[in-house]
C-alpha positions in Angstrom: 0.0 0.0 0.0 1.3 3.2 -1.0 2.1 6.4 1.4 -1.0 8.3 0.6 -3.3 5.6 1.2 -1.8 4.5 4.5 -2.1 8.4 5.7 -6.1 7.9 4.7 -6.6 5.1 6.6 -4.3 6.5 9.2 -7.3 9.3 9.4 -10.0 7.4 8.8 -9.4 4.9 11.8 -7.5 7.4 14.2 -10.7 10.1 13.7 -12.8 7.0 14.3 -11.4 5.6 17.4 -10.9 8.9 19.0 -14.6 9.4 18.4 -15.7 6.0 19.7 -13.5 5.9 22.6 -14.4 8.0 25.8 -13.0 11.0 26.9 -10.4 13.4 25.4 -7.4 12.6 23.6 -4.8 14.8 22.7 -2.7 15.2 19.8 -3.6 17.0 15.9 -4.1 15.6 13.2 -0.5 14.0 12.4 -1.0 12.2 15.9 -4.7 10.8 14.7 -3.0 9.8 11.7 -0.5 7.8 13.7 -3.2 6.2 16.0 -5.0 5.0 12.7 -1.4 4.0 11.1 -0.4 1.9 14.8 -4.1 1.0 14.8 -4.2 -0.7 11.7 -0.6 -2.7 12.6 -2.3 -3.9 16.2 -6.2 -4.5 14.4 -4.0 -6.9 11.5 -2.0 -8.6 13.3 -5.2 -9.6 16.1 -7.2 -10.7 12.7 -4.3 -12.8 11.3 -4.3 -14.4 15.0 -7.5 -15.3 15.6 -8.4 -16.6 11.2 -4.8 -18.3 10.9 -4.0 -18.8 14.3 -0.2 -17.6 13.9 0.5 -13.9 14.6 2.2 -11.8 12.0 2.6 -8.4 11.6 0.5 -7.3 8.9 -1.4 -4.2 8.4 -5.3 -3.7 7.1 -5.6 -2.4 3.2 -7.8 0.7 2.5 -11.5 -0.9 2.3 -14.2 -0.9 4.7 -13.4 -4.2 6.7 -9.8 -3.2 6.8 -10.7 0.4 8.4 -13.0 -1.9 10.9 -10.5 -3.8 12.1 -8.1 -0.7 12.2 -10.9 1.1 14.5 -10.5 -1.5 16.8 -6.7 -1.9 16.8 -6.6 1.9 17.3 -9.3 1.3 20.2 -6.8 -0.6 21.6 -3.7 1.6 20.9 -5.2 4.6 22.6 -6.1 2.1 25.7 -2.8 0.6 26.8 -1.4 4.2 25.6 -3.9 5.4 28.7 -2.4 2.7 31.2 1.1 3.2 30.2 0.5 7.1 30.9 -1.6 7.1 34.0 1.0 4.6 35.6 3.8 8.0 34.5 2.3 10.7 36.0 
């Protein structure tokens, strides 16, 4: 997948899963395209787990189940993002 389509999804799934997931998050836009980017790395990788049973790190492509299972990788990122941090301050 090419740069520009991976910075779509990237906004797609980070916008998404900052709008699903309670409270605020920080960051602009570069950091919701991040979220959506890592999001889409964590969401793969679960979906290659639990259809093939091996884990791999793959990464969703730009269609409508891929930015599904990017919301919910980026769900994810943004949760054990809020552990690590709250354990910080």
């Amino acid at each position: 997948m090419n740069l520009i389509a991976w910075a779509i999804l990237g906004l797609i799934a980070g916008a998404i899963a900052k709008a699903i997931y309670p409270g605020t998050q920080g960051g602009g836009i570069l950091a919701t395209m991040a979220l959506g980017i890592v999001g889409a790395f964590i969401g793969g990788s679960l979906f290659s787990l639990l259809t093939e049973g091996t884990i791999a790190l793959t990464a969703t492509g730009l269609s409508f189940g891929g930015i599904f299972v990017a919301v919910i990788g980026a769900i994810i990122a943004i949760f054990i993002w809020g552990l690590l941090t709250r354990r910080a301050a």
